[in-house]
C-alpha positions as CSV (number, residue, x, y, z in Angstrom):
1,X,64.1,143.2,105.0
2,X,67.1,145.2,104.3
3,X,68.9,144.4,100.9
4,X,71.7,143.2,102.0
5,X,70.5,141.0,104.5
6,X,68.1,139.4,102.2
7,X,71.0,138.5,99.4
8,X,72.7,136.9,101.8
9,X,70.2,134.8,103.0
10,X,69.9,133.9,99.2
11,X,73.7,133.2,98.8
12,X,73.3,131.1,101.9
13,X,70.2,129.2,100.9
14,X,72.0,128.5,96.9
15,X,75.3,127.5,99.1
16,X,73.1,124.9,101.3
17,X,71.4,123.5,98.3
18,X,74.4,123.0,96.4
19,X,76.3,121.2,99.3
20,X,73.0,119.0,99.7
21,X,72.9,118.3,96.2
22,X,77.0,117.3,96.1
23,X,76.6,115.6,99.6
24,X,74.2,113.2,97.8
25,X,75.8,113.1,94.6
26,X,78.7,112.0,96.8
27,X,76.8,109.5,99.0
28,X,75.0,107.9,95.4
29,X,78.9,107.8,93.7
30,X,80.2,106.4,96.9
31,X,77.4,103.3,96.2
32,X,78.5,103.0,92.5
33,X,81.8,102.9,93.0
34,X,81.7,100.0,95.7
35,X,79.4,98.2,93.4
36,X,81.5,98.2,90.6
37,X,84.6,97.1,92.5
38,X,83.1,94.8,95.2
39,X,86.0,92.9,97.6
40,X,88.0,90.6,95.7
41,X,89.2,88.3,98.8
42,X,88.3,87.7,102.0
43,X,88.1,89.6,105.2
44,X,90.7,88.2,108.3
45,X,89.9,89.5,111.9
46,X,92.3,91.8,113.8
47,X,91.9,93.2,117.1
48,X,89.3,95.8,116.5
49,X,88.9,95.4,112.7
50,X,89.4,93.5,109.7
51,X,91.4,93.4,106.9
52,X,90.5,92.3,102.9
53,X,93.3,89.8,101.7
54,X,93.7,88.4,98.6
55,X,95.6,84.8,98.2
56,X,96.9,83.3,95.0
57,X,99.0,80.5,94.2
58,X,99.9,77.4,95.9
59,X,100.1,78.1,99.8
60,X,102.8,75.4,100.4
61,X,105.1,77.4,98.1
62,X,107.2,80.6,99.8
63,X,105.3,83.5,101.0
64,X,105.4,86.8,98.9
65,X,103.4,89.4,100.5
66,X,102.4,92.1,98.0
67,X,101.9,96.0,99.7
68,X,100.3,98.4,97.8
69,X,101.5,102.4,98.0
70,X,99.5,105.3,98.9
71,X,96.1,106.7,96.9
72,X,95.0,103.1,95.5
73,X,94.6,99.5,97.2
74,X,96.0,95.9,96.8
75,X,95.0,95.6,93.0
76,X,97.0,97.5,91.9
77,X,99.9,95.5,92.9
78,X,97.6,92.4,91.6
79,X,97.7,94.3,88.1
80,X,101.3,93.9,87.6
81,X,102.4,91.4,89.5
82,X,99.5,88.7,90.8
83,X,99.5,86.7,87.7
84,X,103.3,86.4,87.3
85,X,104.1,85.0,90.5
86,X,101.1,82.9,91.5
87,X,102.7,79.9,89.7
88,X,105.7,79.7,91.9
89,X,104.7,81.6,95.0
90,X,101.9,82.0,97.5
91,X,101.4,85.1,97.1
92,X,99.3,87.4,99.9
93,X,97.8,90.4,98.6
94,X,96.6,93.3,101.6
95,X,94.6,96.3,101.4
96,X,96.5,98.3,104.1
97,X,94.4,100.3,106.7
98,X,91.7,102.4,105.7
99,X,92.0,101.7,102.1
100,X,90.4,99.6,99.6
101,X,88.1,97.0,101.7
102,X,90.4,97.3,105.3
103,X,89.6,98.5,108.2
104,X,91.2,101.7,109.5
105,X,89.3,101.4,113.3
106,X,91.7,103.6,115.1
107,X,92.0,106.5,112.5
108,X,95.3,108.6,112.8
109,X,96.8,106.3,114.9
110,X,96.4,103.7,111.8
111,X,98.7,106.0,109.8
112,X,102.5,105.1,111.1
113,X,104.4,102.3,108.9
114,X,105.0,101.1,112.7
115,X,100.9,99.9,114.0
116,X,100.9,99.5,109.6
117,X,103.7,96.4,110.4
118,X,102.0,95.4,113.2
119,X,98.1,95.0,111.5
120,X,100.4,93.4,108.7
121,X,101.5,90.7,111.1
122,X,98.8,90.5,113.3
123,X,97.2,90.0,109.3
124,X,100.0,87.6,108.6
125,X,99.9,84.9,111.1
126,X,96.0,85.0,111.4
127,X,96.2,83.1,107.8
128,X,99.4,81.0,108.3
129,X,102.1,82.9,106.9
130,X,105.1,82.9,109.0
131,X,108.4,84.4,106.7
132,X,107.9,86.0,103.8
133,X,109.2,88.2,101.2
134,X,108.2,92.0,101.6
135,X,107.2,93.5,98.2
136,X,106.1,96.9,98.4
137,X,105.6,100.3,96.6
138,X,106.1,103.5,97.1
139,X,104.6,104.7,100.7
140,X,104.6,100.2,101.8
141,X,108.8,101.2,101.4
142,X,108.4,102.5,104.7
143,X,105.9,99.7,105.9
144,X,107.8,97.0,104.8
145,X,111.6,98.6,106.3
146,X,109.1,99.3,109.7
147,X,108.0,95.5,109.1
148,X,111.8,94.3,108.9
149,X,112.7,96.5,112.3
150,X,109.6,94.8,114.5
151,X,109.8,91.2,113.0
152,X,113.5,90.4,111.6
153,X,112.9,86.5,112.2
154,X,109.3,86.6,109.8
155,X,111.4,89.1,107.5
156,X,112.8,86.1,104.5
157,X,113.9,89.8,102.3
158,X,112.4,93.2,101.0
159,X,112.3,93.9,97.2
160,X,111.3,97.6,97.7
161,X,110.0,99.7,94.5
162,X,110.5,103.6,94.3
163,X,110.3,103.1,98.1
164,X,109.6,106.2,100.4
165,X,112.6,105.4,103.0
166,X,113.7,108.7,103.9
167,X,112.3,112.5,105.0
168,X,112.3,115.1,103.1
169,X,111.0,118.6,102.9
170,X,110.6,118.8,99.6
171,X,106.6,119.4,98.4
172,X,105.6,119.6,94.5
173,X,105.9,122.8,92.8
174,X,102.5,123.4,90.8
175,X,103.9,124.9,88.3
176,X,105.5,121.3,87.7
177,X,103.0,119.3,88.8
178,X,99.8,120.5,89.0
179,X,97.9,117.8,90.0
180,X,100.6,116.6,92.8
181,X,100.2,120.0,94.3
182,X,96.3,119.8,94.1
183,X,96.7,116.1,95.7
184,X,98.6,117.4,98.6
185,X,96.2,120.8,99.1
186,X,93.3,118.4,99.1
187,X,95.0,116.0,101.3
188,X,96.1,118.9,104.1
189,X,92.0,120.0,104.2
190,X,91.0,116.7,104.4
191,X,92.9,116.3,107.9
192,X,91.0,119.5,109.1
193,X,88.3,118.4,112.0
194,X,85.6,120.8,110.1
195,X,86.6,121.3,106.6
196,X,87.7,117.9,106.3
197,X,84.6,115.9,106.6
198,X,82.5,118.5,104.8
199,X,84.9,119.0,101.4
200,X,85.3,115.1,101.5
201,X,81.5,114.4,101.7
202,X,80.9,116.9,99.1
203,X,83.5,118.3,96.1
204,X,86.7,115.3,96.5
205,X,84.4,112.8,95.0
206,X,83.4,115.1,91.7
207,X,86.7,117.2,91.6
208,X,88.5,113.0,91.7
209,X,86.4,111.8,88.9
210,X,87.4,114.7,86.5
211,X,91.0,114.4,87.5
212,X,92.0,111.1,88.0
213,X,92.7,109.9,85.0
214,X,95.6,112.9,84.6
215,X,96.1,112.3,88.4
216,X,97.0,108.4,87.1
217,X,99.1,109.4,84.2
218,X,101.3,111.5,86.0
219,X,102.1,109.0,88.2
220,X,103.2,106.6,85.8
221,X,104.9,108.9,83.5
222,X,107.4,109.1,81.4
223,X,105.4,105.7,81.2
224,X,102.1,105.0,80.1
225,X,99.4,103.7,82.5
226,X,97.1,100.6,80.8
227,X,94.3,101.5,79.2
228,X,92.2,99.8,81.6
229,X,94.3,100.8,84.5
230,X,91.4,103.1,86.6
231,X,88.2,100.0,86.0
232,X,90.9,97.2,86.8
233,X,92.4,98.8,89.7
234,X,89.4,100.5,91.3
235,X,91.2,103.7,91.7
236,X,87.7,105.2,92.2
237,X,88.1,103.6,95.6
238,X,90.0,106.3,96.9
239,X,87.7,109.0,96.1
240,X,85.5,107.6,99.2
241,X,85.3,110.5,102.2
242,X,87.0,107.6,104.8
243,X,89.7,106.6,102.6
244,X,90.3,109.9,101.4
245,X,90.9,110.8,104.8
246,X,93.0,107.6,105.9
247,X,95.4,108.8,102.5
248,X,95.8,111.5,103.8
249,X,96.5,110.8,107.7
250,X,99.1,108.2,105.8
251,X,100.7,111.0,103.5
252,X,100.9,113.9,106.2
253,X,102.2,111.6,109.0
254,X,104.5,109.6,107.7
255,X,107.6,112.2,107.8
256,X,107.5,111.8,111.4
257,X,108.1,108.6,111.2
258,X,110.4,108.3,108.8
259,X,112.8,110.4,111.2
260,X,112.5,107.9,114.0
261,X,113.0,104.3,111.9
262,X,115.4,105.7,109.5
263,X,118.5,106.2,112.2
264,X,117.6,102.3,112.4
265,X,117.6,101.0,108.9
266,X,121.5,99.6,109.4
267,X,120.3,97.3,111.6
268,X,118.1,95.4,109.2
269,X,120.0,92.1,108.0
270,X,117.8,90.1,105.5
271,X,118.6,90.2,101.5
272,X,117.4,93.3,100.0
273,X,116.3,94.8,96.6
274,X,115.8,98.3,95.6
275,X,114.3,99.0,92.3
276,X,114.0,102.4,91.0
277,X,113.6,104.7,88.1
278,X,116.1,108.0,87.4
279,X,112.5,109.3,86.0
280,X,110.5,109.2,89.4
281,X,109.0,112.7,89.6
282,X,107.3,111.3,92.2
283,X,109.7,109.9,94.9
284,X,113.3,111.3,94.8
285,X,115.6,108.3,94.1
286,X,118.4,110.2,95.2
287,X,116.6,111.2,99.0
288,X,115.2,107.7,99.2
289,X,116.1,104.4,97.1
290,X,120.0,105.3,97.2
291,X,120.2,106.6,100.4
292,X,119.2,103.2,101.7
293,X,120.9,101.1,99.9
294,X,124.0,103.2,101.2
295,X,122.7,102.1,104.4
296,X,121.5,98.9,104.6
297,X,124.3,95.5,105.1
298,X,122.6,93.6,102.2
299,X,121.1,95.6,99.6
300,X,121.2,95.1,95.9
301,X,120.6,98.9,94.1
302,X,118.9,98.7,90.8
303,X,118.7,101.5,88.8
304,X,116.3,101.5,85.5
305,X,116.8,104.1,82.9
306,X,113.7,106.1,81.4
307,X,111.7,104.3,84.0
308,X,109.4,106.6,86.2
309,X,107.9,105.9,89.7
310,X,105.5,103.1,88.6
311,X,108.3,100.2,88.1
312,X,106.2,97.2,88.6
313,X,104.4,98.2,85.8
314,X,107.3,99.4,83.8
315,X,109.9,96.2,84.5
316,X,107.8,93.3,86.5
317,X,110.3,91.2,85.0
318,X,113.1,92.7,87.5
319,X,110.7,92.8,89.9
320,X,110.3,89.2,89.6
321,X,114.2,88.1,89.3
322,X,114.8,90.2,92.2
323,X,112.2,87.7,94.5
324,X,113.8,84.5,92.7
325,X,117.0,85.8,93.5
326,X,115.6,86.2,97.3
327,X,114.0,83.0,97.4
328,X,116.9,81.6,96.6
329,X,119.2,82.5,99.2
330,X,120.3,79.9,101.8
331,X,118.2,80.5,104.5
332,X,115.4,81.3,102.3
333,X,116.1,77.4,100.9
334,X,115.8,76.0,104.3
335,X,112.8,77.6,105.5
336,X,111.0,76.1,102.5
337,X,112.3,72.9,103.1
338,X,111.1,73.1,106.3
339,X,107.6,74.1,105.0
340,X,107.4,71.7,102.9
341,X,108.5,69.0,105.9
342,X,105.7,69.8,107.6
């Protein structure tokens, strides 16, 4: 056998053992992971799937419905916010589509803040809740301002947080942000119909593990993430291939969208808070967060100095003056009479 053809039937052989070795590492740390953060609610049937909900609090009080961002799942918003509002509130926690312990059955077409709204509804009455108060993060800005465009009457008000409301063309520089930029390469394979399924099956899961907890701290910074911020929110989750994959159908997508709800946004009449940090590296408050609430008929802007892109974490107390101050409002006050009529 010729030299050459024989070393590279060795490379290939090494190459195939090494993908078969990372495809089961992958497959064993897929196991661990699930085992160590198991569902935390319960599962409520949709048309062609399911989706894990969390309830707290007293279900006769109004309805907050808490809506994680992108790259983590609905305890994350638990972390920071569960526990402070479950005394006053009933409070609905969702693992949006294709993340955490949700269902994604339609793939791509799972990825728009539009069918997002419409699974959240769909979600929503399945379990009882008819108005409610929108609180969401980061990429949920764009599913909770979809939400209020398709279903204005169960809309009772939007506290959005470092919101993604806008398009924009700007990407992360690596020289400034490594890992962002590493994050978004990964994310653009991962939509590939080859490379995709093979680099998610085989390197996301190791590469993930050795970066997320940097991944984690530059998301919160100039702020500090807990200490037990990556065990209590089962970031790990995300390093599964299907979720992965539904982050990243979510992520590359979404611009599209934007562009078609955003000419729409001054339509949207319910009370409205904004909350966001002149630190977000992440989001730019200036393309998103203000622009809206240039926009939209009833929005209150809040601007925190210092504060960085996780601002549930870094004021929940805001956070949670801005739903009183929602809850509230007149016809806020009258649909929970009504409620409690009933």
């Amino acid at each position: 056998m010729p030299v050459l053809l024989r070393n590279t039937v060795v490379v290939l052989i090494v190459l195939a053992v090494m993908l078969a070795g990372l495809f089961l590492f992958t497959r064993l740390g897929v196991q661990t992971i699930e085992a160590e953060h198991p569902p935390a609610g319960r599962f409520v049937d949709v048309e062609r799937g399911r989706m894990h909900v969390v309830e707290l609090g007293n279900r006769a009080a109004p309805a907050v419905v808490l809506l994680h961002g992108s790259s983590i799942n609905l305890a994350d918003m638990r972390m920071a916010l569960g526990d402070r509002l479950e005394r006053q509130y009933h409070v609905v926690l969702v693992d949006r589509p294709g993340h955490g312990w949700s269902d994604r059955p339609d793939g791509a077409a799972d990825a728009s803040p539009a069918r997002q709204a419409a699974i959240l509804r769909e979600t929503l009455s399945r379990i009882g809740v008819g108005r409610a108060i929108l609180v969401a993060h980061s990429w949920a800005g764009a599913l909770a301002l979809a939400y209020a465009l398709a279903y204005p009457e169960q809309t009772a008000g939007l506290v959005l947080l470092a919101p993604l409301t806008h398009p924009s063309s700007a990407t992360s520089a690596w020289h400034d942000n490594f890992v962002h930029f590493l994050l978004d390469y990964s994310m653009q394979i991962a939509r590939s119909p080859v490379l995709g399924p093979l680099m998610t099956r085989t390197v996301i899961l190791p590469i993930g593990r050795l970066t997320l907890g940097l991944a984690v701290r530059t998301a919160f910074a100039p702020q500090s993430p807990p200490a037990d911020y990556i065990a209590k929110s089962g970031a790990e989750l995300l390093l599964r291939p299907s979720e992965f994959i539904a982050n990243a159908e979510d992520v590359s997508d979404v611009q599209d969208a934007l562009k078609s709800q955003a000419p729409r946004y001054a339509t949207i009449n319910v009370p409205t808070t904004i909350i966001t940090g002149t630190d977000d590296a992440v989001l730019s408050p200036d393309v998103n967060a203000k622009a809206l609430a240039r926009v939209l008929p009833d929005a209150k802007l809040i601007v925190l100095p210092g504060v960085g892109h996780m601002v549930h974490f870094a004021a929940p107390e805001q956070v949670v003056g801005a739903i009183a101050d929602i809850a509230r409002e007149p016809g806020q006050a009258a649909a929970d009479a009504a409620r409690q009529a009933r």
